[in-house]
VOPAGU-2260 file (C-alpha; in pm, 1 decimal, decimal comma):
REM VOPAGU-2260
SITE   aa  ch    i         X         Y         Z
SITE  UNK   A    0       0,0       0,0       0,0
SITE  UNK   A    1     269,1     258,6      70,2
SITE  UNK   A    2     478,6     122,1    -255,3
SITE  UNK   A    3      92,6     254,6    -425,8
SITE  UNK   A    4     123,4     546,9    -227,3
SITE  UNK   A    5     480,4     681,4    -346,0
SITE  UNK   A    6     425,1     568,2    -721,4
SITE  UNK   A    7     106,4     820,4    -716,8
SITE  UNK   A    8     297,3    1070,6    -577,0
SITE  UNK   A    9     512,3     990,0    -854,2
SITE  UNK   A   10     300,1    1020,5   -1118,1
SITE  UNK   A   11     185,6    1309,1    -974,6
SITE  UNK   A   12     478,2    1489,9    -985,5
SITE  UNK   A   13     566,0    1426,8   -1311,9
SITE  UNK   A   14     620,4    1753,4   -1549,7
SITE  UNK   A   15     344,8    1873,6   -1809,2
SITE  UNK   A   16     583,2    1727,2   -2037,3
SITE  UNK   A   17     318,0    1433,0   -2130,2
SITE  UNK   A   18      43,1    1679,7   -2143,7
SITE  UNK   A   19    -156,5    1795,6   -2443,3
SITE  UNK   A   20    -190,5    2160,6   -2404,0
SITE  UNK   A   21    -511,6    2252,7   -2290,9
SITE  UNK   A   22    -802,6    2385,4   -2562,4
SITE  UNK   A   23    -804,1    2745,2   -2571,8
SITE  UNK   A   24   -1120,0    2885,6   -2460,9
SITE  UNK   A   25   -1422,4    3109,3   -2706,5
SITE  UNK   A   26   -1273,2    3413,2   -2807,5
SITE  UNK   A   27   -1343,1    3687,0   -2559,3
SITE  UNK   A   28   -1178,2    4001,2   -2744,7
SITE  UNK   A   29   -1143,7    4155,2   -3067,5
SITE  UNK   A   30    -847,4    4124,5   -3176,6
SITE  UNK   A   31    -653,6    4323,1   -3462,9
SITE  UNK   A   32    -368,5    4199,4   -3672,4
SITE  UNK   A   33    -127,7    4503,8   -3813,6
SITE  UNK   A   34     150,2    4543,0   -4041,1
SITE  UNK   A   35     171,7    4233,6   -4183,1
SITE  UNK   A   36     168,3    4085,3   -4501,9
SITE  UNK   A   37    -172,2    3910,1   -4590,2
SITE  UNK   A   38    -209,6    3570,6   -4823,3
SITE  UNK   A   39    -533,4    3580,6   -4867,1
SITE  UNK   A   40    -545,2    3173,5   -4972,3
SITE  UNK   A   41    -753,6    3240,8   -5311,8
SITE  UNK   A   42    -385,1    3391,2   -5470,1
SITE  UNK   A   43    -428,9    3753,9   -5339,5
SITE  UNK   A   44    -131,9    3907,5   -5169,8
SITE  UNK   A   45    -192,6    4196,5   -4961,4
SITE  UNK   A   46     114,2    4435,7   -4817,6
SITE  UNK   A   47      78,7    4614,6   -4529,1
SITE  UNK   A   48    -264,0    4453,7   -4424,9
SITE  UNK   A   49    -496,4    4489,3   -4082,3
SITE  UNK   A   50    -726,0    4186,0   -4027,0
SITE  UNK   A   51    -986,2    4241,1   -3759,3
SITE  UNK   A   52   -1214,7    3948,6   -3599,0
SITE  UNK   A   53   -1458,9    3896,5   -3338,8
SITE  UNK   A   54   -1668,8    3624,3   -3192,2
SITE  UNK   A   55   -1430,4    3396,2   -3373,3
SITE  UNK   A   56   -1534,8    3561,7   -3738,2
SITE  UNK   A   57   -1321,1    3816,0   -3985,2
SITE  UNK   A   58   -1474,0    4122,2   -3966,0
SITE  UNK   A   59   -1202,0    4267,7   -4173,9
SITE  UNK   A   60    -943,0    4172,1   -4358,4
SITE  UNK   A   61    -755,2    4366,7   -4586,5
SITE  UNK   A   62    -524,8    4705,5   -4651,8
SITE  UNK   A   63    -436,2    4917,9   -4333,3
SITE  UNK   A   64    -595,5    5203,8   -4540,5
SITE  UNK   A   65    -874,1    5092,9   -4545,2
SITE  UNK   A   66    -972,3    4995,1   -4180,1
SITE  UNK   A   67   -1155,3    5319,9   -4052,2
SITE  UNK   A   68   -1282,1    5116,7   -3716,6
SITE  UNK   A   69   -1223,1    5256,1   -3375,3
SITE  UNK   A   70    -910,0    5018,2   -3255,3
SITE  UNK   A   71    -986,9    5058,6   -2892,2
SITE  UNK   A   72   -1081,2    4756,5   -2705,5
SITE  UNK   A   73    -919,9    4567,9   -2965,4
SITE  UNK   A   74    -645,6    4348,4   -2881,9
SITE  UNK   A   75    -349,4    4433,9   -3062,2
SITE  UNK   A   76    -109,7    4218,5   -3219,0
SITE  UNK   A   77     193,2    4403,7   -3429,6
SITE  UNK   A   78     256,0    4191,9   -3757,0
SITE  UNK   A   79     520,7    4403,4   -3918,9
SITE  UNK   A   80     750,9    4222,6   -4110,2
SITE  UNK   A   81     532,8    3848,1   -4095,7
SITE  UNK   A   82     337,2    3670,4   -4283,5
SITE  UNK   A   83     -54,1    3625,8   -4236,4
SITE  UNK   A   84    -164,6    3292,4   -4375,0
SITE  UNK   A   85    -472,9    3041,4   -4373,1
SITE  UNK   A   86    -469,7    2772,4   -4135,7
SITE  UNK   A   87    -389,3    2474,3   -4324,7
SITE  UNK   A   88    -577,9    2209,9   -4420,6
SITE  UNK   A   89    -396,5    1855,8   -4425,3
SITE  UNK   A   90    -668,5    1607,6   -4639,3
SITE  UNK   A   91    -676,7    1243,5   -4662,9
SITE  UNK   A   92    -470,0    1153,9   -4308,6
SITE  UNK   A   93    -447,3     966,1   -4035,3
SITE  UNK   A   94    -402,0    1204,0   -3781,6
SITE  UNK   A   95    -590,0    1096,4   -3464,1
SITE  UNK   A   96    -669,3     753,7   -3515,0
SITE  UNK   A   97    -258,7     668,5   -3541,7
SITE  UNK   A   98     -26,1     798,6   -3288,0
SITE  UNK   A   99     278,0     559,0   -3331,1
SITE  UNK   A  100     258,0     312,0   -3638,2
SITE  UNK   A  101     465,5       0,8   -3464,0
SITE  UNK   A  102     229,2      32,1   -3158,8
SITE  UNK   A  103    -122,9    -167,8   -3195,9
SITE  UNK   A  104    -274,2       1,5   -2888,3
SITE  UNK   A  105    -241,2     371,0   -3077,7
SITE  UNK   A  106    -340,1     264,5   -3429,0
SITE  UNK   A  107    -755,1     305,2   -3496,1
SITE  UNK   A  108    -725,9     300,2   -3868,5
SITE  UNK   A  109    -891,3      48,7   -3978,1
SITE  UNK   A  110   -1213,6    -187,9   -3945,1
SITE  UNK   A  111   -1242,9    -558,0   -3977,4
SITE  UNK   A  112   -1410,4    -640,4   -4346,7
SITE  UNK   A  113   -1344,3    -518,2   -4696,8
SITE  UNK   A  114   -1661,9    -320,7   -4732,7
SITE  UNK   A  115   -1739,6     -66,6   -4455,7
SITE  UNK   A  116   -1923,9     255,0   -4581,5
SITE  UNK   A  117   -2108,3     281,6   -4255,3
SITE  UNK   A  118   -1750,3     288,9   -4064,2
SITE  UNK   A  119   -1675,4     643,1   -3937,3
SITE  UNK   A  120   -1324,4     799,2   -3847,9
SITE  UNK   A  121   -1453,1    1056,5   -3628,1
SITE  UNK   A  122   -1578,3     835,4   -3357,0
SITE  UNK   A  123   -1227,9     768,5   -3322,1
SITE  UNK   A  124   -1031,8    1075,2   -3372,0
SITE  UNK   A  125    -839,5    1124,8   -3061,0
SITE  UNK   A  126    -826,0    1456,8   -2950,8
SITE  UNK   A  127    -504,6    1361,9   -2698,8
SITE  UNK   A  128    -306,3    1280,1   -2974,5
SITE  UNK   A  129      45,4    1408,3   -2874,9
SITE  UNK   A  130     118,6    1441,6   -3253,3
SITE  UNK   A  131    -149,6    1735,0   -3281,9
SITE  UNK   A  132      71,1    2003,2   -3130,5
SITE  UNK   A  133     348,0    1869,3   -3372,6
SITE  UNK   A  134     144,1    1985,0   -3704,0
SITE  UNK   A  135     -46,9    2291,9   -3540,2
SITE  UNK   A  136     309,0    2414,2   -3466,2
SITE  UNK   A  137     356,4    2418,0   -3849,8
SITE  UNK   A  138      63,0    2615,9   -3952,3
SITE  UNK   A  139    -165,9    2292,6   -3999,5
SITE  UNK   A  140    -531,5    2341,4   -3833,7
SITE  UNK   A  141    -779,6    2118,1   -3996,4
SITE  UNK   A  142    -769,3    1756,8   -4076,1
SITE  UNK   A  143    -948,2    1519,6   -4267,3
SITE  UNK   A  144    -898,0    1201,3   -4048,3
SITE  UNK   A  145    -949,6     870,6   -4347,7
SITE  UNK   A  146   -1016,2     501,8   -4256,1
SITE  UNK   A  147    -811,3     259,8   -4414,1
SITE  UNK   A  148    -799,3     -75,6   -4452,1
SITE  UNK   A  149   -1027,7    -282,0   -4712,2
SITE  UNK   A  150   -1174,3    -150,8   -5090,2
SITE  UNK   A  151   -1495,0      31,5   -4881,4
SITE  UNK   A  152   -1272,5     173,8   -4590,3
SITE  UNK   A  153   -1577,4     419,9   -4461,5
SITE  UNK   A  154   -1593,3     824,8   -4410,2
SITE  UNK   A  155   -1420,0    1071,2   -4325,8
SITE  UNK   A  156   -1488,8    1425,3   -4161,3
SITE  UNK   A  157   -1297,9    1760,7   -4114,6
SITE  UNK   A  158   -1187,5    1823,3   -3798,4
SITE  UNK   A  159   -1055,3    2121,1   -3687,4
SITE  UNK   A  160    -707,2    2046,1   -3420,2
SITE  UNK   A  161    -812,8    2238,4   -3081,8
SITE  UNK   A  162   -1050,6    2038,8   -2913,5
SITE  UNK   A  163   -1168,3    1863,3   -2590,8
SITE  UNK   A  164   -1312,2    1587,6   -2774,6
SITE  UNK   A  165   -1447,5    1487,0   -3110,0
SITE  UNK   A  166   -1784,7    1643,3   -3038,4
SITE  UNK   A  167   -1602,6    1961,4   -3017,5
SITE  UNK   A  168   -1372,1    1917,1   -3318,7
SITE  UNK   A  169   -1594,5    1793,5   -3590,5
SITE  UNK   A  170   -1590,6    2085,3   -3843,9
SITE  UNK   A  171   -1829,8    1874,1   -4093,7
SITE  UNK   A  172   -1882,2    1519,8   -4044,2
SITE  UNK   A  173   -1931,8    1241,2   -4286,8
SITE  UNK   A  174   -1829,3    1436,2   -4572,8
SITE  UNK   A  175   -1696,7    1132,7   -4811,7
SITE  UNK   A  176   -1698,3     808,7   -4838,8
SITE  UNK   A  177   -1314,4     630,9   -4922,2
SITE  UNK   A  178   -1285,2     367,0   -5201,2
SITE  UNK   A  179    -952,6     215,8   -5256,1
SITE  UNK   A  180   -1024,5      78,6   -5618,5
SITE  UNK   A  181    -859,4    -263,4   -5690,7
SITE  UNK   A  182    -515,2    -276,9   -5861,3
SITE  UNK   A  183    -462,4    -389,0   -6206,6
SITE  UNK   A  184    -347,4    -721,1   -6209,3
SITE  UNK   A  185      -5,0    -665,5   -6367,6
SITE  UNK   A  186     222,8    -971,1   -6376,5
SITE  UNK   A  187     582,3    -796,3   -6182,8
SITE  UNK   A  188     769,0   -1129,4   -6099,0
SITE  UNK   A  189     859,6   -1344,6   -6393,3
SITE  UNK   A  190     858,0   -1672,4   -6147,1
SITE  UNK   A  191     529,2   -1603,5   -6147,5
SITE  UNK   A  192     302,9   -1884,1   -6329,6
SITE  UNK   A  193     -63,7   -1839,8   -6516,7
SITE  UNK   A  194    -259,4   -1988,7   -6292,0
SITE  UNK   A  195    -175,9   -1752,5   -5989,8
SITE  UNK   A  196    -206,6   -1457,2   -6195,7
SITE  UNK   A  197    -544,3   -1636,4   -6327,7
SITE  UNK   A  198    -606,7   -1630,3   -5957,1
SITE  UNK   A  199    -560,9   -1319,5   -5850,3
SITE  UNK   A  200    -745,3   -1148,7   -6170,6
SITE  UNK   A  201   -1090,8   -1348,4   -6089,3
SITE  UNK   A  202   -1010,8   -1224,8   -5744,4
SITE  UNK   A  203   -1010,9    -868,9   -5896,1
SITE  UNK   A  204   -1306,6    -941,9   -6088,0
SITE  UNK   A  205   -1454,5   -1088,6   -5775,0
SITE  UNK   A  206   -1429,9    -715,8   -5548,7
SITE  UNK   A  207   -1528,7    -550,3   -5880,9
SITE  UNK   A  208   -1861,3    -729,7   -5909,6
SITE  UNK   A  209   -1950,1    -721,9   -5524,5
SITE  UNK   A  210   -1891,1    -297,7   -5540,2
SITE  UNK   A  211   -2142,7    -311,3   -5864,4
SITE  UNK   A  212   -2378,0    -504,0   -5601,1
SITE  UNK   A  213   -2316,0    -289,8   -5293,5
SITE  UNK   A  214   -2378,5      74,2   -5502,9
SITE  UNK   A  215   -2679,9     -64,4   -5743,1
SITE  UNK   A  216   -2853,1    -171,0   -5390,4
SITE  UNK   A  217   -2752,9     166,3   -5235,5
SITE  UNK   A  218   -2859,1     330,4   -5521,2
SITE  UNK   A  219   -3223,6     171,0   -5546,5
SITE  UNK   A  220   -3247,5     148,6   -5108,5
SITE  UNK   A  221   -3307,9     572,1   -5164,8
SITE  UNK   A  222   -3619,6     488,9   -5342,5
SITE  UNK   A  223   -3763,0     334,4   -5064,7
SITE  UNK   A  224   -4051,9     483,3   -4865,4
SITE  UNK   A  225   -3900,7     671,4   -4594,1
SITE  UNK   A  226   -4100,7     363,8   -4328,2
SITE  UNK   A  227   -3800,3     116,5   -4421,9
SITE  UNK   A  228   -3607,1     -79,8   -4176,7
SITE  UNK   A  229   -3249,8      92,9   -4220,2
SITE  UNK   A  230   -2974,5     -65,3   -4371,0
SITE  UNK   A  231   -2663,6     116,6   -4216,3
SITE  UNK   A  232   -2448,1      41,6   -4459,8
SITE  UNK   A  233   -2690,5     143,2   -4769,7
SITE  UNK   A  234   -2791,6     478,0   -4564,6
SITE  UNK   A  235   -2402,4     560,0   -4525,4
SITE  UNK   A  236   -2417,6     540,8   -4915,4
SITE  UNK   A  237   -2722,0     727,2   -4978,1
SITE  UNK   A  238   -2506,5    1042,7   -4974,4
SITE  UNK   A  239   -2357,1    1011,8   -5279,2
SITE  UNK   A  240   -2596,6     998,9   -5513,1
SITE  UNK   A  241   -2769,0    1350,4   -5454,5
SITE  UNK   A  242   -2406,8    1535,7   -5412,4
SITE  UNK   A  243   -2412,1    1563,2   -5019,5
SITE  UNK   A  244   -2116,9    1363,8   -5009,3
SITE  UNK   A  245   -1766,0    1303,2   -5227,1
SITE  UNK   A  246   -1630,2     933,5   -5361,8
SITE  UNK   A  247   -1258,6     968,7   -5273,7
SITE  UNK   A  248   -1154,3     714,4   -5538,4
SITE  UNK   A  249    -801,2     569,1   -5420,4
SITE  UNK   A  250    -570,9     486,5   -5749,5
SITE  UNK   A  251    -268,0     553,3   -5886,9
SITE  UNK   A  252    -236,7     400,6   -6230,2
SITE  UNK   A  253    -417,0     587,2   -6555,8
SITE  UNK   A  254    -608,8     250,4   -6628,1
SITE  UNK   A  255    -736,1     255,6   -6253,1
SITE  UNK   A  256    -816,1     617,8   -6286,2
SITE  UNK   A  257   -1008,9     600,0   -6578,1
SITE  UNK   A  258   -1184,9     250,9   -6440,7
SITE  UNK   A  259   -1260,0     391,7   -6156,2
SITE  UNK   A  260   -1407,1     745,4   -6272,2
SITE  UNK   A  261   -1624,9     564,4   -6527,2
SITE  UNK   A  262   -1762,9     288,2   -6244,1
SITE  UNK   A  263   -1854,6     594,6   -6054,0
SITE  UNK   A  264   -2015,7     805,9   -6326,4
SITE  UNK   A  265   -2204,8     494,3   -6446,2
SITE  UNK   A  266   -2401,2     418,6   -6129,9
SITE  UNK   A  267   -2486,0     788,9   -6069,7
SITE  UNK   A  268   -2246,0     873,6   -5827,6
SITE  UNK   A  269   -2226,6    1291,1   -5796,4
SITE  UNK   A  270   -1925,1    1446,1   -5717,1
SITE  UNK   A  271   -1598,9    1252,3   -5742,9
SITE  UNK   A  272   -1248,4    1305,0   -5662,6
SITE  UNK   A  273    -931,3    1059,3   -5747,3
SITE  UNK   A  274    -658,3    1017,5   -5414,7
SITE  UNK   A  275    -304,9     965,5   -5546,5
SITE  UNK   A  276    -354,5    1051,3   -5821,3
SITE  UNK   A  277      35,6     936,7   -5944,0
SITE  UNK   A  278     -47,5     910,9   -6313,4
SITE  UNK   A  279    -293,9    1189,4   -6319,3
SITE  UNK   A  280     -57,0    1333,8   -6587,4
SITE  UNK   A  281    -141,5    1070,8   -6832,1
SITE  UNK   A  282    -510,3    1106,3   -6804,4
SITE  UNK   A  283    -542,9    1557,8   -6802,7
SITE  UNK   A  284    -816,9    1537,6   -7022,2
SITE  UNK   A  285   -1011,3    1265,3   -6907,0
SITE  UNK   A  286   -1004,5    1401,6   -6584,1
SITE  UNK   A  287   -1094,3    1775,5   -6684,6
SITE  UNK   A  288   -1373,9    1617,1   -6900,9
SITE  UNK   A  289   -1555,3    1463,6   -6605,6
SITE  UNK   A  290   -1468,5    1719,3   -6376,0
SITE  UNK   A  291   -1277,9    1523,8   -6142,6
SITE  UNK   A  292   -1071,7    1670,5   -5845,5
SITE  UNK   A  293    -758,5    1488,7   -5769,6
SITE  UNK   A  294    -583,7    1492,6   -5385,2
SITE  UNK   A  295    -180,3    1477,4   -5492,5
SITE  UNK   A  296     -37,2    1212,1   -5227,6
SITE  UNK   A  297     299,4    1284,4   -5106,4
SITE  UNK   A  298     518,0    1450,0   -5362,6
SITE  UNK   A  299     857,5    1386,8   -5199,0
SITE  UNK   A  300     879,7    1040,1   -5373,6
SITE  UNK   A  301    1042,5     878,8   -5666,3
SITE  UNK   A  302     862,8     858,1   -5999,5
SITE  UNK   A  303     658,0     533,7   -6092,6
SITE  UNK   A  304     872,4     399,2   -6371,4
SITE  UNK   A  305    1262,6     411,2   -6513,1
SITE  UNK   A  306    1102,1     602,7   -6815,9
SITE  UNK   A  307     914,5     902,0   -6607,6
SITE  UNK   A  308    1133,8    1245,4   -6553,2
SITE  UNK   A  309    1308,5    1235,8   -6220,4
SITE  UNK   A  310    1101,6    1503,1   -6094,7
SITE  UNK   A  311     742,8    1377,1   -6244,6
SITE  UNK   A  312     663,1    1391,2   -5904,9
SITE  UNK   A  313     696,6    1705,9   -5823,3
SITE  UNK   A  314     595,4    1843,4   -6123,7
SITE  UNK   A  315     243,0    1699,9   -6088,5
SITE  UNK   A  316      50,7    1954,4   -5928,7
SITE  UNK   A  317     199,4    2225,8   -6223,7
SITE  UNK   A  318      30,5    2005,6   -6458,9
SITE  UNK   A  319    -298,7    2035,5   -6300,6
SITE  UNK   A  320    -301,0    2371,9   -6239,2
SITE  UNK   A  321    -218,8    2423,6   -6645,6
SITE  UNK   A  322    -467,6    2168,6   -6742,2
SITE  UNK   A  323    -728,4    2342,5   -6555,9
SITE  UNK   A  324    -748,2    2051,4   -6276,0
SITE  UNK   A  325    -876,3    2076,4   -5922,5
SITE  UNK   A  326    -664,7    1941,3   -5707,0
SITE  UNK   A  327    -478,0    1953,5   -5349,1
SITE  UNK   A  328    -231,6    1813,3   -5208,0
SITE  UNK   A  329    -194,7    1546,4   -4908,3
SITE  UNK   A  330     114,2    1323,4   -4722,5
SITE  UNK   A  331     -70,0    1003,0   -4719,3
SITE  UNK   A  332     220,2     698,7   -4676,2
SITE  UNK   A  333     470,3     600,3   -4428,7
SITE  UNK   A  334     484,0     813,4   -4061,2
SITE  UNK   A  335     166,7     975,6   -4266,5
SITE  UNK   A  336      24,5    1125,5   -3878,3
SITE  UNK   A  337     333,9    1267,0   -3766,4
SITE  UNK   A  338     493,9    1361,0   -4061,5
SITE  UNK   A  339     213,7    1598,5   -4190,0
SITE  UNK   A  340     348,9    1845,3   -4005,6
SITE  UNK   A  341     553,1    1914,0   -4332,1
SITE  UNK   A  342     297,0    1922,1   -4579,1
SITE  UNK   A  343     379,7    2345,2   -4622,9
SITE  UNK   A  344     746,7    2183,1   -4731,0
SITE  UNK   A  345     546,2    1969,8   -4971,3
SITE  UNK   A  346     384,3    2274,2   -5076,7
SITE  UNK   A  347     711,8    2477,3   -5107,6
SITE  UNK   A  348     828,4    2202,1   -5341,1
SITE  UNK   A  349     535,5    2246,7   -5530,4
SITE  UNK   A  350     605,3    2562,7   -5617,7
SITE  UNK   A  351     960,3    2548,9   -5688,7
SITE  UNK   A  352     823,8    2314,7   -5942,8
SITE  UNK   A  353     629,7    2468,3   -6118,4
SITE  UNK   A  354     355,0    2666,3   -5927,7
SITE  UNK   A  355     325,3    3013,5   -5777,9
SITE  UNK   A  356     392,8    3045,9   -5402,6
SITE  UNK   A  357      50,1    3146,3   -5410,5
SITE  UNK   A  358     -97,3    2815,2   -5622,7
SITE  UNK   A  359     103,4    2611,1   -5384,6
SITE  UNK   A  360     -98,0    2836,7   -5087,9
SITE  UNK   A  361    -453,0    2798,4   -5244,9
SITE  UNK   A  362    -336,7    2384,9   -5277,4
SITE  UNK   A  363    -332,1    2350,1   -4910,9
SITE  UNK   A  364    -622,0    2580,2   -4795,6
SITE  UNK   A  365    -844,1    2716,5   -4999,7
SITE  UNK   A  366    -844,0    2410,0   -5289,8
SITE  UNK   A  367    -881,7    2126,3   -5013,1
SITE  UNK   A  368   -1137,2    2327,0   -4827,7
SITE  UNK   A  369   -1353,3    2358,3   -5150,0
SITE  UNK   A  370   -1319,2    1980,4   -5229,6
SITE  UNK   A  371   -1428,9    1912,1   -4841,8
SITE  UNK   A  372   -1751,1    2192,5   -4843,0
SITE  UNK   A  373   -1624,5    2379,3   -4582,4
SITE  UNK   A  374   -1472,2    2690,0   -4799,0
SITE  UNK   A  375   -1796,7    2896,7   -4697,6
SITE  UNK   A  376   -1611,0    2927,0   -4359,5
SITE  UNK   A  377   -1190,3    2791,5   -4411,6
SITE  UNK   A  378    -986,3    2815,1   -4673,3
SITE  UNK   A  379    -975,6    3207,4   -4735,5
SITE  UNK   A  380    -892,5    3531,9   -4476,8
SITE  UNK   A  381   -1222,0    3670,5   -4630,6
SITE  UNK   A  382   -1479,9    3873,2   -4415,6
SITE  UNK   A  383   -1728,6    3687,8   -4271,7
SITE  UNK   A  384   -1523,0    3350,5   -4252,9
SITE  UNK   A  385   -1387,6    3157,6   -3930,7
SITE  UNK   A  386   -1066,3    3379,3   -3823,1
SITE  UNK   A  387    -844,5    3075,3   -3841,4
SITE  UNK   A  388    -518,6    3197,6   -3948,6
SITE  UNK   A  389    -163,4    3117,9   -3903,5
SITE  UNK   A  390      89,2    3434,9   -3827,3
SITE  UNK   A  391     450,0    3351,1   -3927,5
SITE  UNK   A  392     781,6    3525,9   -3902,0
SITE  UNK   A  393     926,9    3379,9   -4246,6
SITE  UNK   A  394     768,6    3189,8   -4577,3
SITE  UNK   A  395     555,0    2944,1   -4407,2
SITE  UNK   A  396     609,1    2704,6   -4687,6
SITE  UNK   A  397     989,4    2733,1   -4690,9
SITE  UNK   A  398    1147,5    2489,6   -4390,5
SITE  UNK   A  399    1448,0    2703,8   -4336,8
SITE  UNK   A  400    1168,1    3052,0   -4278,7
SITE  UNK   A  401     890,4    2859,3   -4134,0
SITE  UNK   A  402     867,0    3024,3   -3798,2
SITE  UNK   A  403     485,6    3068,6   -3656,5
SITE  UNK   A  404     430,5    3330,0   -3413,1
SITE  UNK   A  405      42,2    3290,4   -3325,9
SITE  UNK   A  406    -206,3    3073,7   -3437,8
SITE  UNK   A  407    -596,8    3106,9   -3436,4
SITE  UNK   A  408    -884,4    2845,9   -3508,9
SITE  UNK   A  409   -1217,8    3047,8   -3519,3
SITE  UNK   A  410   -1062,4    3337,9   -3313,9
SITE  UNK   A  411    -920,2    3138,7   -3026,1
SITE  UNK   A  412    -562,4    3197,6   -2977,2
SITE  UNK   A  413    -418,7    2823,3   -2958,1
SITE  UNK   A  414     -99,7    2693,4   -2781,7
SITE  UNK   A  415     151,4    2607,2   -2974,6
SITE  UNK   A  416     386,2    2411,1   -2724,0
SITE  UNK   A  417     474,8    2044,1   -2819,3
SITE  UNK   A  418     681,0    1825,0   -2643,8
SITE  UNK   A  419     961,1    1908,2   -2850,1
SITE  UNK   A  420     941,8    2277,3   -2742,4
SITE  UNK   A  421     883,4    2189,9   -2326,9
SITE  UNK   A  422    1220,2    1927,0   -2359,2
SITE  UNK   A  423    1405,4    2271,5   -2563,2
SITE  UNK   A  424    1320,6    2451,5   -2220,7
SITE  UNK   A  425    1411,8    2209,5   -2028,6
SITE  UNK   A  426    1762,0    2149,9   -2178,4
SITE  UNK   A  427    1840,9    2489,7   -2241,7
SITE  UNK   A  428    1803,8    2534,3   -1877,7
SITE  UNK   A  429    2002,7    2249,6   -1743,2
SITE  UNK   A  430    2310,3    2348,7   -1915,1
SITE  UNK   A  431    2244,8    2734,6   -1821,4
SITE  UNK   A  432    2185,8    2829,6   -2205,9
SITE  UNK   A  433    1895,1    2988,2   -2220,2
């Protein structure tokens, strides 16, 4: 009992270090923004700006000159020489239901089955998540938590990365359901004989046919009087044939693309968007044709074949944005929770590929926020939308600048201490540096 005893007192002394920082509480005071430089999101650039908001809205945002408001009672904050950006918008992640990838106990990705539409992410975001104070510290402030697992891996929602609880953070929920369409059967290993590559195409043909089932019955289940028994799985699907939700179709390859697009189109699905997108470059027209958003995965990797350019990659989202292409970008893949923190850097590659700094701006805010339905409110420092911003003392999409100052999700000022920052403190103290 007095072993028990000392181990609380223990624990309880133990430093904030493995604390979350607290949610930061309704905005309480106006608060004005001077002197800095404002990037509007939508590829605006405004010198010497003031942005004003209240009650966690913009009530102004634009150049000094013309703010004629009286500034007392506003609480100032001197921008000169910084940058005033959007809070980012990190799509397609799974940030909060993965804390650390080799540890079962903090992965929530995934649900058992192939086919899940009624599955849904938010349930298990975890607003705890150590690796939240990581991204916010980078300018990232919304999420789109994604299932994985399975072809049908379920829905996501936008989350906003500030909260108590899920309750608090949900932003919009059940915005899209996630299909990760089945591979080409390709024959890659040579040792390979017929009858296992036989094998795995009727297996193909096999998932292909039991999606056709699943969507013609969701399809047909809306047409039912509104007295039927409900069919979770059919209702989660009901969504996306009168444009209230997106099909995030997961493929990489051209064929899959088009494949994909035209299964979609052909059972009446109404707004579609491709994830990876990899050989979206192949397929420009077919994709502006059936107006078809595409979410860029992770640029920082190597191109698909020996043939492609060494920096097809990076090049991608340029070739969009020529072709006339929505798109966004993401950092879906390896350490994909923890290492979205960088997706400005992805960004910043972006546009020395190709893009504006601005393009690459409007690809993480305002582009992802459209594709999501939540650019009425994020995306843009327009009046009348959420005042969540991101105030920086150098090029927030250039790693060697990045530097953020303040940071506001619907007016509340936000912590941005980490662990990372509270063991800087620490250190710097113990050796009398700081």
């Amino acid at each position: 009992m007095r072993f028990q005893f000392t181990l609380l007192l223990a624990l309880g002394a133990l430093p904030a270090l493995a604390q979350v920082p607290a949610p930061a509480g309704p905005q309480a005071k106006p608060v004005l923004i001077t002197g800095a430089t404002l990037h509007v999101g939508n590829g605006t650039v405004v010198p010497n700006a003031t942005v004003a908001f209240a009650q966690g809205k913009l009530t102004y945002a634009g150049p000094a000159s013309g703010f004629t408001a009286d500034k007392a009672g506003y609480e100032t904050v001197d921008g000169t020489g910084q940058d005033l950006y959007p809070g980012l918008i990190l799509p397609n992640t799974t940030l909060g239901l993965t804390d650390v990838e080799a540890v079962r106990a903090t992965v929530d990705e995934q649900e058992v089955g192939i086919l899940n539409p009624n599955v849904r992410s938010l349930i298990a975001y975890n607003t705890d998540s150590d690796v939240l104070p990581t991204l916010r510290v980078n300018g990232v402030l919304l999420a789109q938590p994604t299932p994985r697992g399975g072809l049908l891996t379920g829905q996501s929602s936008v989350v906003q990365l500030d909260a108590w609880n899920w309750q608090d953070a949900v932003v919009r929920a059940d915005e899209g359901q996630h299909l990760s369409w089945p591979q080409l059967i390709i024959r890659t290993n040579p040792a390979e004989d017929a009858t296992a590559l036989e094998r795995r195409q009727k297996a193909r043909e096999t998932q292909l046919r039991d999606l056709e089932q699943l969507f013609g019955e969701a399809a047909a289940y809306r047409q039912l009087p509104a007295s039927r028994r409900e069919n979770l799985r059919l209702t989660a699907l009901a969504g996306l044939f009168d444009g209230s939700k997106t099909l995030y179709l997961h493929a990489d390859y051209g064929k899959e693309i088009i494949e994909s697009v035209r299964f979609a189109k052909r059972l009446g699905v109404q707004k579609v968007a491709v994830v990876g997108g990899r050989d979206a470059w192949m397929v420009l027209d077919f994709l502006k044709q059936n107006d078809v958003a595409v979410v860029v995965s992770r640029l920082h990797a190597l191109p698909r074949r020996d043939a492609d350019d060494y920096d097809q990659p990076y090049k991608l989202p340029a070739q969009l944005q020529a072709a006339g292409i929505r798109y966004c970008l993401d950092y879906e893949g390896s350490q994909e929770a923890p290492g979205g923190r960088n997706l400005a850097f992805v960004a910043g590659t972006a546009a020395a590929y190709g893009l504006t700094k601005e393009q690459a701006l409007t690809a993480i805010t305002l582009a992802p926020a459209q594709l999501m339905g939540i650019d009425k409110a994020y995306g843009s420092l327009e009046t009348g939308k959420s005042a969540t911003l991101v105030l920086s003392k150098g090029d927030l999409l250039d790693m060697r600048t990045n530097n953020v100052t303040y940071a506001f999700i619907d007016g509340r000022r936000i912590s941005l201490e980490t662990k990372q920052t509270a063991l800087n403190r620490k250190f710097l103290t113990k050796y009398g540096l700081n």
